[in-house]
Each structure stands twice: as C-alpha cells, then as structure tokens.
Phi, psi and omega in degrees: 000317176277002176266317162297354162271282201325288186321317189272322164330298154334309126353276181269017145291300198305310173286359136317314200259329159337281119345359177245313186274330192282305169342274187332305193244027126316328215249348181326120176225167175197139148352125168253086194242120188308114161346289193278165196251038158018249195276334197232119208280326190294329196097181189221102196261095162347094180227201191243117154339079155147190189219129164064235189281024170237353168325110157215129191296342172278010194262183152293150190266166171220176185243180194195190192266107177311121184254091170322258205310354221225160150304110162216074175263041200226001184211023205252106133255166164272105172334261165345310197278327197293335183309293170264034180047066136219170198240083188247122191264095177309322163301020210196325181049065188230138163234159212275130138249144181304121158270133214240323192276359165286189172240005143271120208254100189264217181222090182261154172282088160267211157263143200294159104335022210313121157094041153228130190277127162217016167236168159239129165295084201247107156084020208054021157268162162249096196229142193279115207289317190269024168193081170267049152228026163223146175224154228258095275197096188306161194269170191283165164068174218277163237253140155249139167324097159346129172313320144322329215263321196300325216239330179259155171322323199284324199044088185257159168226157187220167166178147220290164172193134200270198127239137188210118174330129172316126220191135135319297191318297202262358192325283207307345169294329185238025178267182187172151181233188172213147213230074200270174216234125179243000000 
C-alpha cells in the first residue's frame, strides 16, 4: 500500500514537471533588438506605444529603450510563434503585421494569423514573407525623449519604425537579433 502511494507520487511529480516545463517554454519571450545600438547604449527594442494601463496596441509599433529592469511586457515575444514567423506579443494575443498598402510602410498590432508565416527571418533581416524586399527599419535621426524618459531619471527613447527596402546602405538599421529573456 505504501508503495503504491510512493509510486503514484511519483507519477504525478514526473508528469507535473513535464507539464510545467513545456507551460514554462511556451511561454518563453525575448526582446526584437536593432543590433546596433545608434543613439541609446541601453539597445533599441520593438514595443507599443504608451506604458502599463496606457498601452496602445491601436498604434504603430516603435522602437524604445529595452527595458531589462522595468515592467515591460509591452516588448515581449514569443520565442515559439518568432521560430515560424510570426511576431506575437503573448500579453496581448496580438502580432506585428506589415502595412503593406500605405506609403508609409509602419507595423501594426493585429489579431494572430495561426499557421500563416508573414514574417522571415533572413541574414539578421526581418522581411515580410509578401514583399521580401522590405525590411524592418529603424526610423532616420537621433532617437527623442519619451514622455516618460523627460520626467524620469531612466531617460528612455524611442524613434519611429518602418518598413524600407533592404539596403547596405540602411545596414545598422535594419539588423536584429532577438534577445531572449530569463
């Protein structure tokens, strides 16, 4: 009898941690952070326009001051969905899509796509699978203070982000890495 408790503990540890650990690397995320660090020493992070309860997710994606130290599930991917191309912000159940029909080619935050791949990952490029001659493009000029960054101590920055034919020309702009988080 106490062996069939021992056993069954056992069990249901092993299949516990099982289940704990796949949760665990479902759930994985990391940062989409422009190589070069241009203006901000800190790096330069895909995010959402606004902080915490001011977050909005109806905007252009922007690039910002990586925030390590701060609440920032507002710069969050998912390891697992960026793996098959798409770039989905698990707070949010939201993923960057390309506007592809304006002529300011931004990045918005939609409802996911499960199982249609729309971005690629090529060479430390980021390219939109229907027009992979554009690439995801830090904005020109020097990074501006957040409203935040004006008032707090951290002095975060942000500056705009495109999409723009693939270019030497535009390299520290358009490389990336994804910077994952532990």
């Amino acid at each position: 009898m106490v062996f069939a408790k021992i056993l069954i503990l056992h069990v249901v540890l092993i299949i516990g941690s099982v289940f704990f650990s796949k949760t665990l690397f479902s759930m994985e995320t990391g940062f989409i952070q422009l190589i070069a660090p241009l203006d901000e020493p800190r790096g330069l992070c895909v995010d959402i326009i606004g902080h915490r309860d001011r977050v909005n997710v109806n905007r252009p994606l922007v690039l910002h001051t990586c925030k390590y130290d701060i609440w920032n599930l507002d710069e969050k991917f998912s390891l697992k969905d960026f793996k098959v191309g798409l770039l989905k912000m698990p707070e949010y159940q939201l993923c960057a899509q390309p506007d592809l029909n304006n002529k300011i080619k931004e990045i918005h935050l939609e409802a996911c796509k499960e199982g249609i791949t729309v971005w690629r990952f090529d060479n430390a490029r980021l390219k939109p699978i229907a027009k992979p001659n554009l690439c995801l493009t830090a904005g020109p000029g020097p990074s501006k203070l957040t409203r935040g960054g004006k008032r707090l101590r951290s002095r975060h920055v942000a500056r705009r982000l495109f999409l723009m034919p693939c270019s030497q020309k535009y390299n520290e702009r358009q490389k990336w890495h994804l910077k994952v988080l532990q």
